[in-house]
N, C-alpha and C positions, 0 to 999 in steps of 0.2 A: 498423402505423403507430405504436403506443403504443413499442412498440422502438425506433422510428428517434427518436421525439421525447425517450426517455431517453437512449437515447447521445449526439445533438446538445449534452444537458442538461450529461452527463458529463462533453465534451470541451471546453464551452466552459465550463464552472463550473471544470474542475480549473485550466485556463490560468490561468482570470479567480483563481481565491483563489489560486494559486501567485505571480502578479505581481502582488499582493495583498500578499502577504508582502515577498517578495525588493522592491521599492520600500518595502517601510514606510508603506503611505497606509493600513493596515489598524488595526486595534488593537495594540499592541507586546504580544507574548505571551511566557511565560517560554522557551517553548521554540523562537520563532520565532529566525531570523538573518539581518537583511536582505540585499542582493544575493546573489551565486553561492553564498552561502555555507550557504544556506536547500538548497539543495541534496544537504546531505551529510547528510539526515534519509529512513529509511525511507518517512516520511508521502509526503514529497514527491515522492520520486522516485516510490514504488508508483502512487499518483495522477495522476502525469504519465502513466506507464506505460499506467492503465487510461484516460486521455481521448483516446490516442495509436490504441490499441485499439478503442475505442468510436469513433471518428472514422474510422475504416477500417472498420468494424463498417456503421457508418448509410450509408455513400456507398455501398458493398454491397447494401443492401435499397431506396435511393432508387433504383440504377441497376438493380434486376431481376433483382441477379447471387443466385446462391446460392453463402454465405459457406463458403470451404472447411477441408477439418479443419484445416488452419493457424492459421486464422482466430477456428474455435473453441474452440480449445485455447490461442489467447491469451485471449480471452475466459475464459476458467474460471479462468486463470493470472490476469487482470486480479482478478476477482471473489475469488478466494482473498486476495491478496497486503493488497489493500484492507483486507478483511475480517479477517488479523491486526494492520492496525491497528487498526483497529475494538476489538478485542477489549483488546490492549494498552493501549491508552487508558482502555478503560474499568475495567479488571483495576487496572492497574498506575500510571497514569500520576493519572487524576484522583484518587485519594485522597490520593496525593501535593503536587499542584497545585492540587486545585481543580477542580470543575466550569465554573467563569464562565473558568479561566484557558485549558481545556482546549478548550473549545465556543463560541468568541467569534472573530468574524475572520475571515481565511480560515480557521483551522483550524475553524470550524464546519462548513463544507464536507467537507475532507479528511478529519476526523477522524468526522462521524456522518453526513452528509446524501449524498456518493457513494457511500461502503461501498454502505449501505443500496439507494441506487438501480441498484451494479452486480448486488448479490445478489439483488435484485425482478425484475432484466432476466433471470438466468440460469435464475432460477426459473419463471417465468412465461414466456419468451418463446424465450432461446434453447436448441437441442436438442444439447445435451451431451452426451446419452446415445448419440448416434449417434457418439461419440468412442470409442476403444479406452481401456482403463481406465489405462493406461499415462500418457497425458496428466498425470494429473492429478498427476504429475511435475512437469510444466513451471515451476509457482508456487514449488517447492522452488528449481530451478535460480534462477530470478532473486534470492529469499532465500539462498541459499548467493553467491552472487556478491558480494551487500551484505555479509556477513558478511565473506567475505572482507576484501573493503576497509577492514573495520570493523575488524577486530580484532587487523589487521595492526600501527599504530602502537601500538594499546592494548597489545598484549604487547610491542614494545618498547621503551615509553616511560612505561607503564601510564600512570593515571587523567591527568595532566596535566605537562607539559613543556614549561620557557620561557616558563610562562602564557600555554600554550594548551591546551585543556579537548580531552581526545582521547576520554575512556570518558563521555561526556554520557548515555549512556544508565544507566550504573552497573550495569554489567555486573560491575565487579569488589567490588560490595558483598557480594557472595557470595565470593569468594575467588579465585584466580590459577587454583589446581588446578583449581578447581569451572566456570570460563570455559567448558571446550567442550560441559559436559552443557546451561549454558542456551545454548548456541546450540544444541546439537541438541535441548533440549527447542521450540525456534523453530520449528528444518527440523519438528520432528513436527508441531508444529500446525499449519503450512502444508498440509503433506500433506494434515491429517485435514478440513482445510476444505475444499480443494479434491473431496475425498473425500466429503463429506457434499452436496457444491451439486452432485458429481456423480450420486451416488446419488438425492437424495432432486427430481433434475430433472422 
């Protein structure tokens, strides 16, 4: 029961601070971008991802079903994906920003208080470990996807174009050449998270 009432928690907190943002009724944050446009941010999408997950997750254990490897192998991919932003934010983003800029809003939700609650679900509740290790794959593929999309205009347009802001993450503070080691050092920490919440389930 404590599971069904964290994923409820997940799927209605990620909507509720994602429509949060995208209306602008929230706090205006530096890395917020009201309507669709909020969209085109790892945080949000992952987030959405994992409430999307966790909402198919709880109707599953409300209805008697047992949740199949499908199911938990998005869950682990949910919990990963969260969890580098989780980490992101706290590494890279708030020393930059700001704690109050970083943890206020909806992004106090997406950025500390889901992570958090998907990695407690996976740890505590759901059995992972009855997954083939291969899974923990999955979280890679949805970060390889984002990357994609990301990096696409970035290299042909680099940092900004027309004044429109394309590399908002600064990805090319490092360099042109240097571009695919920090997206593959990403895909590695996805991996290893998912890796670790599978392991240590």
């Amino acid at each position: 029961m404590v599971s069904v009432v964290i994923n409820i928690v997940i799927a209605l907190a990620s909507m509720a601070a994602w429509l949060s943002i995208m209306l602008g009724t929230g706090d205006d944050l530096q890395l917020a971008r009201h309507g669709w446009r909020s969209l085109k941010y790892y945080t949000v999408l992952s987030n959405l991802f994992s409430g999307a997950v966790s909402a198919a997750y709880a109707f599953h254990l409300l209805a008697g079903a047992t949740p199949g490897l499908w199911l938990l192998t998005l869950k682990l991919a949910a919990a990963a994906v969260v969890m580098v932003t989780f980490l992101v934010t706290a590494a890279l983003l708030v020393p930059v920003y700001g704690a109050k800029s970083m943890y206020q809003g909806g992004n106090f939700w997406l950025h500390l208080v889901l992570p958090l609650l998907a990695v407690a679900d996976i740890m505590l509740f759901v059995p992972v470990k009855t997954l083939p290790i291969w899974s923990t794959l999955a979280p890679v593929v949805f970060t390889a996807l984002y990357a994609i999309g990301y990096l696409r205009p970035v290299l042909k347009y680099g940092a900004e174009h027309d004044g429109h802001m394309y590399d908002f993450y600064g990805f090319l503070r490092w360099g042109k050449d240097k571009i695919w080691l920090v997206a593959a050092a990403i895909l590695l920490l996805t991996w290893l998270l998912a890796l670790a919440l599978y392991l240590f389930n």
